[in-house]
C-alpha positions in Angstrom: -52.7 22.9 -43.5 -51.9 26.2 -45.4 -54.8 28.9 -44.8 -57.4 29.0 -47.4 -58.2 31.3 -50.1 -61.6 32.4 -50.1 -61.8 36.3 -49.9 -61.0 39.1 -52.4 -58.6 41.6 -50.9 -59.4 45.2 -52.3 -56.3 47.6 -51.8 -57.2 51.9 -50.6 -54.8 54.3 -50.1 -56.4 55.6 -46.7 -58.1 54.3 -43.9 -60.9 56.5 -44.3 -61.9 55.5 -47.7 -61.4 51.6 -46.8 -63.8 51.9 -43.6 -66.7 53.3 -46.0 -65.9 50.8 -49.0 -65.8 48.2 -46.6 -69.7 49.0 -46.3 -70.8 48.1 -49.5 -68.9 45.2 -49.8 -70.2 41.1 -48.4 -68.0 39.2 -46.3 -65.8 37.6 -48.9 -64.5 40.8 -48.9 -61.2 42.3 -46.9 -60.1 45.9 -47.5 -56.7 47.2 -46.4 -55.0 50.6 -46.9 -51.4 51.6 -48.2 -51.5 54.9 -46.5 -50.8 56.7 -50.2 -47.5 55.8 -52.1 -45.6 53.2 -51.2 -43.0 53.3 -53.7 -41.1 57.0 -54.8 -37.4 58.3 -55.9 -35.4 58.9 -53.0 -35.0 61.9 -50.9 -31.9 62.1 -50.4 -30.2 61.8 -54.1 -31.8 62.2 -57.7 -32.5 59.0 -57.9 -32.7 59.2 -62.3 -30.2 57.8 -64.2 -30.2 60.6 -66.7 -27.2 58.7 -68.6 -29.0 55.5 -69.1 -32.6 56.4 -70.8 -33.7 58.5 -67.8 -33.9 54.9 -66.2 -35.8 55.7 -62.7 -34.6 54.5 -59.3 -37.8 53.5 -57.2 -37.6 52.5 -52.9 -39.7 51.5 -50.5 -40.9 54.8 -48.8 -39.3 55.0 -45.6 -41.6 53.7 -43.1 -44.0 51.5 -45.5 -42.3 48.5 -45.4 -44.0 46.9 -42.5 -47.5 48.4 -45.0 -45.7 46.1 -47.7 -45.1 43.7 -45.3 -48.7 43.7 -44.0 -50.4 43.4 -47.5 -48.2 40.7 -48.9 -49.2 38.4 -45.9 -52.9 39.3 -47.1 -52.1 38.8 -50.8 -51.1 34.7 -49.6 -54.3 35.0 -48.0 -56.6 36.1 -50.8 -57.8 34.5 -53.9 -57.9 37.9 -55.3 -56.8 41.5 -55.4 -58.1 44.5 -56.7 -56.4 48.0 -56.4 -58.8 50.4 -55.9 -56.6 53.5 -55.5 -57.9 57.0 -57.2 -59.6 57.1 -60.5 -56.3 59.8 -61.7 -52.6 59.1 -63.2 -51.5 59.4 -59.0 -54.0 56.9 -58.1 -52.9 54.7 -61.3 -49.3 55.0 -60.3 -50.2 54.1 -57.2 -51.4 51.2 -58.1 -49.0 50.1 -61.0 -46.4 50.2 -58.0 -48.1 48.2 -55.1 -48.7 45.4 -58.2 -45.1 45.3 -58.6 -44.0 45.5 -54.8 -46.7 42.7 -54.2 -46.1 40.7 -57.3 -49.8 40.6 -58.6 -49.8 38.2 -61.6 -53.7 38.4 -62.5 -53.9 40.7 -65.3 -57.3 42.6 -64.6 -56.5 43.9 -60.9 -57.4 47.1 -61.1 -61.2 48.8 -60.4 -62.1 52.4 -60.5 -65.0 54.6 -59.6 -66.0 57.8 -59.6 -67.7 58.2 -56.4 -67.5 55.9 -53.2 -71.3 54.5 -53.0 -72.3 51.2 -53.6 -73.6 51.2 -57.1 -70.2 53.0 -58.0 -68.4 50.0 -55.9 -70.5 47.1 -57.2 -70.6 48.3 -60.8 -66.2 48.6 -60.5 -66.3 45.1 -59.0 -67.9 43.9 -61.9 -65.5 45.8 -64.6 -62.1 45.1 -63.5 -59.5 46.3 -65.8 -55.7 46.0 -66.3 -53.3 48.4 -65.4 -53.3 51.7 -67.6 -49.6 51.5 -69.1 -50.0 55.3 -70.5 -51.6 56.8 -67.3 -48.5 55.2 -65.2 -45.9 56.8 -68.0 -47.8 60.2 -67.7 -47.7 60.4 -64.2 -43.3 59.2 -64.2 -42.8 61.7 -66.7 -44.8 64.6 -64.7 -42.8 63.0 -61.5 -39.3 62.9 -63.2 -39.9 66.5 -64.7 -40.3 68.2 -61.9 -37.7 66.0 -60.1 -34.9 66.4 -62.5 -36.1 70.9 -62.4 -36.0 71.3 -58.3 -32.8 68.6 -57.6 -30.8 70.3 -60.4 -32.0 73.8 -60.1 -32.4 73.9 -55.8 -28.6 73.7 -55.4 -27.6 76.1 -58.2 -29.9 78.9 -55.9 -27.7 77.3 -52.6 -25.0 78.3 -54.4 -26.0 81.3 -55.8 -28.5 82.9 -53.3 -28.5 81.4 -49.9 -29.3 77.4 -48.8 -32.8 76.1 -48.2 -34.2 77.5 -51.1 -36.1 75.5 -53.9 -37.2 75.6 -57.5 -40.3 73.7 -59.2 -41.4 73.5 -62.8 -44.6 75.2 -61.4 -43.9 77.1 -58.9 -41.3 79.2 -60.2 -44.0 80.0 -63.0 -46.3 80.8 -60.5 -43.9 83.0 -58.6 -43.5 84.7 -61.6 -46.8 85.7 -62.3 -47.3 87.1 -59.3 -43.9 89.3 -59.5 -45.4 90.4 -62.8 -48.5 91.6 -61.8 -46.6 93.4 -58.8 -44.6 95.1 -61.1 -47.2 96.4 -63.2 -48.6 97.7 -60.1 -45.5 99.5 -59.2 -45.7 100.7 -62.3 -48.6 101.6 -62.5 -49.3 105.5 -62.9 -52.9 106.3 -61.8 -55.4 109.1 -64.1 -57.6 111.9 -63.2 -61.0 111.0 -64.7 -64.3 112.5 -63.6 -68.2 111.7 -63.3 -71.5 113.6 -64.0 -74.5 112.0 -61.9 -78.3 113.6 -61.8 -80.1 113.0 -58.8 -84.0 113.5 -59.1 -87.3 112.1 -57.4 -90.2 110.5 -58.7 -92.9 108.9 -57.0 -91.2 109.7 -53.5 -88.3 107.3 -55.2 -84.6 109.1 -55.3 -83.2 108.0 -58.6 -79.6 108.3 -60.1 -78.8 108.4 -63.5 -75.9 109.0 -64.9 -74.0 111.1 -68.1 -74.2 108.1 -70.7 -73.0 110.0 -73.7 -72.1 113.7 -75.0 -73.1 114.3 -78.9 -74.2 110.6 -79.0 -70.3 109.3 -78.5 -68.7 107.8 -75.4 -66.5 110.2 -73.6 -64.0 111.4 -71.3 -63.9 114.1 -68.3 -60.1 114.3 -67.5 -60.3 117.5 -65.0 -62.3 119.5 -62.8 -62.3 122.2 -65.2 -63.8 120.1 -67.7 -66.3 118.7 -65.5 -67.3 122.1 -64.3 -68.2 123.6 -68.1 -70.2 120.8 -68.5 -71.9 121.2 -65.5 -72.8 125.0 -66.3 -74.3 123.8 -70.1 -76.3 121.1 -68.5 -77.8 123.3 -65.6 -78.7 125.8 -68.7 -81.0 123.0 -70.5 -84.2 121.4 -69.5 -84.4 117.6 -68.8 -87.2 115.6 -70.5 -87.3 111.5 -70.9 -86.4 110.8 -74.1 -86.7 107.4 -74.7 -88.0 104.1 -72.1 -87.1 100.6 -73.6 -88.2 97.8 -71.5 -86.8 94.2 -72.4 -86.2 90.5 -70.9 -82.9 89.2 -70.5 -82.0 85.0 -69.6 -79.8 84.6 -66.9 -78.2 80.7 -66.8 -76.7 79.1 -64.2 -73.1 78.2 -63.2 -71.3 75.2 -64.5 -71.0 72.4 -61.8 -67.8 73.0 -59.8 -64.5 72.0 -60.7 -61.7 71.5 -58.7 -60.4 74.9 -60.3 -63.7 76.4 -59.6 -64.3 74.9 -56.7 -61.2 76.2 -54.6 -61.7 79.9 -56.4 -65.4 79.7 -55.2 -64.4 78.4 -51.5 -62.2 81.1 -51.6 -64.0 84.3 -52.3 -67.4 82.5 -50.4 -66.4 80.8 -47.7 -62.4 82.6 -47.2 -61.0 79.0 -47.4 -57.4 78.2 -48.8 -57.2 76.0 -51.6 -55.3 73.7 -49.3 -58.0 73.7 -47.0 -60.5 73.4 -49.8 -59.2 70.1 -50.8 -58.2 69.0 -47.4 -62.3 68.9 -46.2 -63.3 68.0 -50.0 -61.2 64.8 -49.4 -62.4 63.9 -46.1 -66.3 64.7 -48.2 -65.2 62.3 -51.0 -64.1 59.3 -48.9 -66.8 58.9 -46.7 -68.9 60.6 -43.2 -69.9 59.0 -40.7 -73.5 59.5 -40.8 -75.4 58.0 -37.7 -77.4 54.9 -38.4 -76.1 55.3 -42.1 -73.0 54.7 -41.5 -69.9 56.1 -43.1 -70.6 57.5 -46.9 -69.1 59.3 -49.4 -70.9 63.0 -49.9 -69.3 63.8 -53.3 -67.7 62.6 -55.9 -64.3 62.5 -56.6 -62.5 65.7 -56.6 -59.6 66.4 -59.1 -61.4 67.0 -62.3 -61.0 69.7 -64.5 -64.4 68.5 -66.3 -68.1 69.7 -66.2 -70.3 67.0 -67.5 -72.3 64.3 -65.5 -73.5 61.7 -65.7 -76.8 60.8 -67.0 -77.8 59.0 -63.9 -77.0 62.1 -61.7 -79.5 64.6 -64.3 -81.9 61.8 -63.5 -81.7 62.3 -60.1 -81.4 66.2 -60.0 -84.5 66.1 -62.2 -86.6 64.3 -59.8 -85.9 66.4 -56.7 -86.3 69.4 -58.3 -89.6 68.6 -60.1 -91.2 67.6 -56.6 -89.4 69.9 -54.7 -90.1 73.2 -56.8 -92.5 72.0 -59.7 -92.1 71.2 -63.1 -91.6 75.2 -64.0 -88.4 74.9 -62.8 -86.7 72.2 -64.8 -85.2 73.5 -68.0 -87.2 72.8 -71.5 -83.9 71.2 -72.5 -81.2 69.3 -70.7 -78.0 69.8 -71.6 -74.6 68.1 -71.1 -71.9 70.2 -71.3 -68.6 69.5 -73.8 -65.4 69.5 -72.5 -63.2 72.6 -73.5 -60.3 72.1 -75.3 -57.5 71.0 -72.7 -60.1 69.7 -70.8 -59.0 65.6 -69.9 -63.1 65.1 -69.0 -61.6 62.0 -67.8 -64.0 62.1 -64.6 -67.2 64.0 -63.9 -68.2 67.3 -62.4 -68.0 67.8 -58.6 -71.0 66.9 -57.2 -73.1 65.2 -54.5 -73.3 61.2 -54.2 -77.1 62.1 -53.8 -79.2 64.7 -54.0 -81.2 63.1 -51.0 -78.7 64.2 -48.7 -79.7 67.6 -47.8 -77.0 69.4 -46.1 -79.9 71.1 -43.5 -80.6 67.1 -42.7 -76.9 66.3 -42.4 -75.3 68.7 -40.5 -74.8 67.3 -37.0 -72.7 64.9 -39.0 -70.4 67.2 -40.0 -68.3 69.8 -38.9 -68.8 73.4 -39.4 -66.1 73.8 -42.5 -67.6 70.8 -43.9 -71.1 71.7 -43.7 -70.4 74.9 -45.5 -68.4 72.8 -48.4 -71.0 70.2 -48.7 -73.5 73.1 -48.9 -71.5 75.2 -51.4 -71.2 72.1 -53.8 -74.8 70.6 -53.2 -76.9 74.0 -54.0 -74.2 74.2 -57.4 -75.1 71.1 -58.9 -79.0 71.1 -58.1 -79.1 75.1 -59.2 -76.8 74.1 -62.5 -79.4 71.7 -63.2 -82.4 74.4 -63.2 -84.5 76.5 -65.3 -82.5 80.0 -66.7 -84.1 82.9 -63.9 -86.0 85.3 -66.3 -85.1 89.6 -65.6 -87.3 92.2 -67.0 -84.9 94.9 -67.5 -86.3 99.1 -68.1 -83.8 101.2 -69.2 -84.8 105.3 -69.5 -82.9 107.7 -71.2 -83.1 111.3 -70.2 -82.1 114.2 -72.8 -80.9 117.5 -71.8 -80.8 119.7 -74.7 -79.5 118.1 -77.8 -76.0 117.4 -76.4 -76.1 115.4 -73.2 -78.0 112.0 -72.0 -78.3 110.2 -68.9 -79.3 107.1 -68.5 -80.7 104.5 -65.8 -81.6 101.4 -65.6 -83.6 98.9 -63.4 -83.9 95.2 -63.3 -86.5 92.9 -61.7 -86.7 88.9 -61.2 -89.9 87.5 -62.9 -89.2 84.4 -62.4 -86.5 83.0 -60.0 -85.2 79.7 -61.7 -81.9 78.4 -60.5 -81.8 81.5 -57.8 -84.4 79.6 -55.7 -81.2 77.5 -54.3 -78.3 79.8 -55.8 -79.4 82.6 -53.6 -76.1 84.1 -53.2 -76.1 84.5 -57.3 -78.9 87.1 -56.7 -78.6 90.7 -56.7 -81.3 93.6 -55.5 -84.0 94.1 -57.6 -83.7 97.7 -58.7 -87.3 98.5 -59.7 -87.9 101.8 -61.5 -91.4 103.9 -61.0 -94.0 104.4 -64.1 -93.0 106.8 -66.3 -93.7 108.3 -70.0 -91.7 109.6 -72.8 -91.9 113.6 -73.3 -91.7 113.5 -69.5 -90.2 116.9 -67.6 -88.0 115.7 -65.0 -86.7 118.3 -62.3 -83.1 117.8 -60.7 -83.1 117.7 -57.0 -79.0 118.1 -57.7 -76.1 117.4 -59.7 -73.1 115.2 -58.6 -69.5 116.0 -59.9 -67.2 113.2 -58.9 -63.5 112.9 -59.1 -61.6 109.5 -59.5 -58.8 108.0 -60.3 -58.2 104.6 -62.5 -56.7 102.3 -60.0 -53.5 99.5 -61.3 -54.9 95.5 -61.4 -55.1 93.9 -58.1 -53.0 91.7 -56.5 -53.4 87.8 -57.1 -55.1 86.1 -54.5 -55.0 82.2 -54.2 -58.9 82.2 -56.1 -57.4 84.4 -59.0 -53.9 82.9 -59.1 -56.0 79.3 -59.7 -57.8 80.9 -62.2 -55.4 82.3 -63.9 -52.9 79.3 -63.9 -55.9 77.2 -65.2 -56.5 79.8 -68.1 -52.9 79.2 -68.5 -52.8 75.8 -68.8 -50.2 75.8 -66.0 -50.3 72.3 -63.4 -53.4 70.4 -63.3 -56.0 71.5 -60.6 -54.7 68.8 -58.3 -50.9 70.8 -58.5 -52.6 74.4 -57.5 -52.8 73.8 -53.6 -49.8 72.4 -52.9 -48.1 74.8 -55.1 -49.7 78.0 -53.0 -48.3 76.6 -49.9 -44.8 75.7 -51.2 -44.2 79.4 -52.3 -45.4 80.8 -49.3 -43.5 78.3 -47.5 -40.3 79.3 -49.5 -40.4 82.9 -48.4 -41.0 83.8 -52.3 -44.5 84.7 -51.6 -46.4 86.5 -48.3 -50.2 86.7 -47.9 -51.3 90.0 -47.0 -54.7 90.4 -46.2 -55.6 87.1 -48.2 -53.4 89.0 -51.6 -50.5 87.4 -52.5 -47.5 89.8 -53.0 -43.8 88.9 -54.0 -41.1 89.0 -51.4 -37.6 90.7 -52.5 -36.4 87.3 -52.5 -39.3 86.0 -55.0 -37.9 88.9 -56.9 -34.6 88.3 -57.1 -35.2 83.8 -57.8 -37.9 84.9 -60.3 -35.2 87.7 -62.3 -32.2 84.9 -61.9 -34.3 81.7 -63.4 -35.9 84.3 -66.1 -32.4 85.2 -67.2 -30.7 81.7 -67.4 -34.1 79.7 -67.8 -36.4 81.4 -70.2 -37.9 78.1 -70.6 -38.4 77.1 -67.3 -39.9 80.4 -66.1 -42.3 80.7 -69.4 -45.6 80.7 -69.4 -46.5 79.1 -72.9 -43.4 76.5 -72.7 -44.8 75.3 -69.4 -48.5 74.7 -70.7 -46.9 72.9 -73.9 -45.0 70.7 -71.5 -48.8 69.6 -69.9 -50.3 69.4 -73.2 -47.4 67.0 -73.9 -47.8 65.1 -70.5 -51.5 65.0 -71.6 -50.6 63.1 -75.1 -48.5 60.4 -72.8 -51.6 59.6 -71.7 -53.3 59.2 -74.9 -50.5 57.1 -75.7 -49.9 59.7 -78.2 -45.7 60.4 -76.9 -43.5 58.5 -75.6 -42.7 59.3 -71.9 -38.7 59.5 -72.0 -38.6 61.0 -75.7 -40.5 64.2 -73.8 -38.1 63.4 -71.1 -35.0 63.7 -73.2 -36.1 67.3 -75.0 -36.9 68.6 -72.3 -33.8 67.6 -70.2 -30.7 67.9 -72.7 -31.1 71.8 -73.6 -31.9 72.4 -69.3 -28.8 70.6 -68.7 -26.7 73.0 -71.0 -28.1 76.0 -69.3 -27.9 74.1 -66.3 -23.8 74.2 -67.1 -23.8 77.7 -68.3 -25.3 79.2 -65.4 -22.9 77.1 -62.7 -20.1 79.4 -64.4 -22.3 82.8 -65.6 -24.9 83.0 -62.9 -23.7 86.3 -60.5 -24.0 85.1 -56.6 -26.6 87.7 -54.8 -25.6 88.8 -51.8 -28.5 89.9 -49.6 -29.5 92.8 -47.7 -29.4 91.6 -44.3 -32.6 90.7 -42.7 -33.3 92.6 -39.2 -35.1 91.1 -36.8 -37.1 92.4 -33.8 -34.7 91.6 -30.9 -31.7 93.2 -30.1 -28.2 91.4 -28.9 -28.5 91.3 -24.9 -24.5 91.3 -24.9 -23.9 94.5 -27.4 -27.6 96.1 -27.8 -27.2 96.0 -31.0 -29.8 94.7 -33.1 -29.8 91.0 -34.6 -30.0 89.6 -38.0 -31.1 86.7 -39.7 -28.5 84.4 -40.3 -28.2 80.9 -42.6 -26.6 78.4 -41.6 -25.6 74.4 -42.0 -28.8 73.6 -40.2 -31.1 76.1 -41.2 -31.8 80.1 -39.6 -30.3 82.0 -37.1 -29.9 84.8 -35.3 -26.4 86.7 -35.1 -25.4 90.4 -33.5 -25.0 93.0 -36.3 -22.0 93.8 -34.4 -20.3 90.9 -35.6 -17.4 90.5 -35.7 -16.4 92.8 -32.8 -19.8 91.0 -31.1 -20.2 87.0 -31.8 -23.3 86.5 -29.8 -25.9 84.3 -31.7 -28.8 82.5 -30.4 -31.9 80.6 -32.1 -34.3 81.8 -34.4 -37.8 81.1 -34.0 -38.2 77.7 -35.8 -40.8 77.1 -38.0 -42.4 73.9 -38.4 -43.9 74.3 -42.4 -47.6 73.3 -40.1 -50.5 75.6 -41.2 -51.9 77.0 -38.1 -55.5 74.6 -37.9 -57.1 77.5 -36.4 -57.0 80.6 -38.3 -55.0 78.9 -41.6 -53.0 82.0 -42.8 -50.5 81.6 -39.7 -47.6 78.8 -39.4 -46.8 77.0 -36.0 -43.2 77.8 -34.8 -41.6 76.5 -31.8 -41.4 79.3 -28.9 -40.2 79.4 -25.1 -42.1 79.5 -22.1 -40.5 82.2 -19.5 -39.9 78.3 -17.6 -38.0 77.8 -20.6 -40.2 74.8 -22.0 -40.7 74.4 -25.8 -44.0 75.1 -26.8 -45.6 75.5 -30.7 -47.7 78.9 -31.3 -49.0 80.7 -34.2 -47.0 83.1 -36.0 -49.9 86.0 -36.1 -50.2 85.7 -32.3 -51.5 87.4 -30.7 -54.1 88.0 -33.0 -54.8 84.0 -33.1 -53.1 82.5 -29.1 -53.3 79.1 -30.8 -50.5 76.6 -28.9 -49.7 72.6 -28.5 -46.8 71.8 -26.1 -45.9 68.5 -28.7 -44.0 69.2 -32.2 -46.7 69.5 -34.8 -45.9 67.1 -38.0 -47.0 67.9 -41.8 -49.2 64.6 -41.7 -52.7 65.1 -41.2 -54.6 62.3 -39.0 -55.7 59.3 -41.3 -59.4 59.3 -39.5 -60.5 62.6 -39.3 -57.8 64.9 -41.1 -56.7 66.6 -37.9 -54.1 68.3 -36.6 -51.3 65.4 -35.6 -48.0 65.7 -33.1 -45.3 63.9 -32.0 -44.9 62.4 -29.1 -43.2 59.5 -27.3 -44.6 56.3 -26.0 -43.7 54.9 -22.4 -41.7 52.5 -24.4 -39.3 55.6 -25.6 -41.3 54.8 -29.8 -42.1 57.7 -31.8 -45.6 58.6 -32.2 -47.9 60.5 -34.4 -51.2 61.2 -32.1 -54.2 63.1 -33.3 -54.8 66.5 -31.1 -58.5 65.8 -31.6 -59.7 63.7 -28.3 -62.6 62.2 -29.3 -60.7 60.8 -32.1 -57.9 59.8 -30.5 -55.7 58.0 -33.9 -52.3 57.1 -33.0 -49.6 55.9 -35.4 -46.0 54.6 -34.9 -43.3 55.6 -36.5 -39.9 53.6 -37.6 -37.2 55.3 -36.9 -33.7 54.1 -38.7 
């Protein structure tokens, strides 16, 4: 007898997302998880056929074909299968794939949702949908682009500049931003500018104001000189209040987050990465294990570059914030916010699955970094959803003679609105005593201040989002992974949480500029997204934007294999010094990656290893990288590179992969059976995963 068909089989990309879906759904339901992409190009060649319509050469991921495997058994076994993989192009890709690999012949297979909770579940169950032809072709097209940009452009730079360095349709833009601003700030040649302050008291209150305006025009104090005549006329002249204007001002609140303002606001609050930032968001979105409720998903889903809501979650908001504060505190109008131009709005705002869960009430659940997430995006969308706080603002102008007038100003909360839960959005009240026009006021002293304008700042990751969103660079799911491949490269260092351009970024940055305008331009590279954006309106066809993009790269491509100059660079001391010679060693490239040789060379031939990095973020301060090290024994061990400020160390190699259950920290080890593993470093977790080897 062959086994009978009686349950739906709903397909996941992780085991974390399956476990809490698997709540909401009855027993005729079996959920299984692909563990991502299944399907991809190759690694180890182009895998396009860029002579045959840009034709593209898909395999099985190494190590998913026992996955495959593992779901087409379930496929025979089901009467039904739904893909339930993200609601984005990836996550439609995704799916468009494992309906091939598996050979799904019912037309409406795939379900979407917005957050994992079971009316988002049982309202997707109830909506199937076919695949989405023009979401698959915008996501190939964004895939082949930046395929055919690094595997052409990576080994021109081997050539050229040294091996192991790599190229990306938006990184190298976002390289060259940041070499830009540095320049400017090289550049950047600082002025002499100086400041008048009167200090007097009133009402046992020291109060500041400050020169506002000389002969009723804005001004400028370029010198000491300068600033000392004025001093002298205004110490000649009597001060007297000349005018008091009191006044209200609205104050609204933020937007809900984004995933663009979301990682800039980790960042700045909370000192997190935008890796890390998405990293917790993830675990958030896919579900918690909370106690007797079992696992559930926090938030909603988390690449969106939209601000609306939906009309269920103002409901919601509404509710808890009328009982929780009063009615005073719910705006006279609600208001859904349009989408700004660019702006897919394909998904909603970041926010909670419910307002009900309080992060005070669910912290145990969660750790510490995901507390403070949880709490960051809960208190945005319930203050976003408030009353406006109301300011009453006095500003008092104070003459002195008919040719110079200070002015200060105070503000004060009336009413608190949306600061009641946005409490880090509120600034000191600066409340001004009583006092009336015609007034004498008597200087306790002058201040005469020297300064200097200072050049822009560098980038950090929060302003580099920003300002490759403003750009309409990537999509906000592209900005983390794009940080840590440039820092990764060695074309960016983070100093002090800035982001400053090595001499290497420098010199990849002026090469691309001068051979690929296009590649390395701003306004060409935000087209190129506005046109991966009409794909998916079914606007464009996929391989037409293909073709124009790839045709005139291929001719430069050409030119610069015979134009481009080689760089030689400066060699790169390091900290040790030869023990044969004494003389110091260098960093050295070779077939298999760095090295370290004698400057001495060739009189002195003495190389040994260079401390090998691993491309693994350091889990506990996140702005080192593990590298393998020695033990004076002479055993391998994996530490932090900003030891010893952070003494972080595993004794297994640390893997890229992150642990499938709870996002930690995995390694590799070997079984007593002599089989690869990838283990989770977290014991009470304890994941384990085996890996085929070739």
């Amino acid at each position: 007898m062959g086994n009978k068909r009686n349950s739906t089989l709903v397909i996941v990309e992780s085991p974390a997302k399956a476990k809490t879906i698997s709540k909401f759904l009855g027993k005729g339901y079996k959920v299984e998880a692909s563990m991502g992409h299944v399907i991809d190009l190759p690694k180890s060649k182009l895998g396009i056929d860029t002579e045959n319509d840009f034709d593209p050469k898909y395999i099985t991921i190494r190590g998913k074909g026992k996955v495959l495997s593992k779901l087409r058994n379930s496929v025979r076994k089901s009467k039904e299968v739904l893909l339930a993989t993200d609601p984005d192009r990836e996550g439609e890709a995704i799916s468009w794939h494992l309906s091939r690999a598996l050979k799904l012949e019912q037309q409406k297979s795939r379900i979407e949702f917005n957050e994992i909770t079971k009316n988002a579940i049982q309202h997707a169950l109830k909506n199937p949908r076919s695949i989405n032809e023009n979401l698959v072709n915008a996501q190939q097209a964004r895939r082949l682009l930046d395929r055919l940009v690094g595997y052409k452009l990576s080994p021109l730079l081997w050539n050229k500049v040294r091996k192991g360095l790599s190229a990306g349709r938006v990184q190298t833009v976002s390289v060259k931003i940041i070499c830009e601003r540095e320049r400017v700030i090289e550049a950047f040649e600082p002025e002499e500018y100086w400041t008048i302050s009167l200090i007097f008291i009133k009402d046992e209150q020291e109060i500041k104001a400050d020169l506002y305006r000389i002969n009723d025009q804005k001004f400028k104090i370029e010198n000491e000189e300068q600033a000392a005549q004025i001093l002298k006329e205004i110490k000649a002249n009597s001060l007297l209040v000349e005018s008091i204007k009191e006044s209200s001002r609205k104050r609204n609140p933020a937007l809900p987050f984004t995933t663009s303002t979301l990682q800039q606001r980790a960042a700045s609050q909370l000192g997190f990465s935008a890796k890390k930032t998405m990293y917790l968001a993830q675990q958030l979105y896919e579900g918690i294990e909370l106690g007797p409720e079992g696992s559930q998903g926090l938030i909603s889903y988390i690449r969106t570059d939209s601000t609306r809501i939906s009309g269920e979650a103002q409901k919601e908001a509404q509710a808890y914030i009328k009982a929780e504060f009063g009615p005073e505190f719910l705006p006279g109008k609600v208001k859904n916010h349009k989408a700004a131009q660019g702006v897919q709005d394909a998904h909603e705002a970041i926010r909670p699955t419910s307002i009900g869960r309080i992060p005070a009430q669910i912290k145990e659940y969660l750790s510490q970094d995901q507390y403070k997430l949880y709490q960051l995006i809960w208190n945005r969308f319930v203050a976003s959803q408030m009353s406006p706080a109301l300011y009453k603002l006095l500003t008092i102008g104070i003459s002195c003679g008919q040719k110079y007038l200070f002015r200060v100003s105070g503000s004060q909360v009336v009413f608190p609105g949306f600061l009641l839960v946005d409490a880090l959005s509120r600034k000191e009240d600066v409340i001004l005593p009583k006092m009336v026009e015609g007034e004498v006021i008597k200087p306790l002293k002058f201040l005469s201040e020297q300064h200097f304008t200072q050049p822009p700042p560098r980038y950090t990751e929060a302003s580099l989002v920003k300002t490759l969103e403003e750009e309409g660079i990537g999509r906000p799911s592209t900005y983390a992974p794009t940080i840590s491949t440039i820092i990764s490269r060695g074309y960016i260092e983070r100093i002090a949480k800035q982001l400053k351009p090595t001499e290497l970024g420098f010199i990849v940055t002026d090469l691309l500029s001068e051979h690929f305008p296009d590649v390395t331009d701003v306004e060409f590279t935000a087209q190129l997204e506005n046109q991966l954006d009409s794909i998916e309106e079914g606007e464009n066809d996929w391989k037409k934007v293909l073709a124009d993009f790839y045709y005139p790269f291929k001719e430069r491509l050409d030119e610069a294999g015979e134009g481009m100059d080689k760089i030689e660079l400066a060699e790169e001391f390091t900290d040790e010094v030869c023990e044969k010679c004494g003389k110091p060693m260098v960093v050295k490239y070779g077939r298999y990656g760095k090295f370290q040789a004698c400057s001495g060379y060739p009189e002195c031939k003495n190389t040994k290893p260079f401390l090998i990095k691993t491309g693994v973020d350091c889990p506990d301060c996140e702005t080192g990288e593990l590298i393998q090290r020695k033990s004076k024994k002479g055993k391998l061990f994996y530490g932090c590179t900003n030891y010893p400020e952070c003494n972080f160390i595993i004794w297994n190699k640390p893997v890229k992969e992150k642990c499938l259950e709870c996002g930690g920290l995995m390694v590799e080890k070997r079984s007593k059976k002599k089989d690869s593993i990838y283990q989770c470093i977290n014991k009470q977790c304890g994941y384990e995963k085996k890996i085929e080897t070739e």
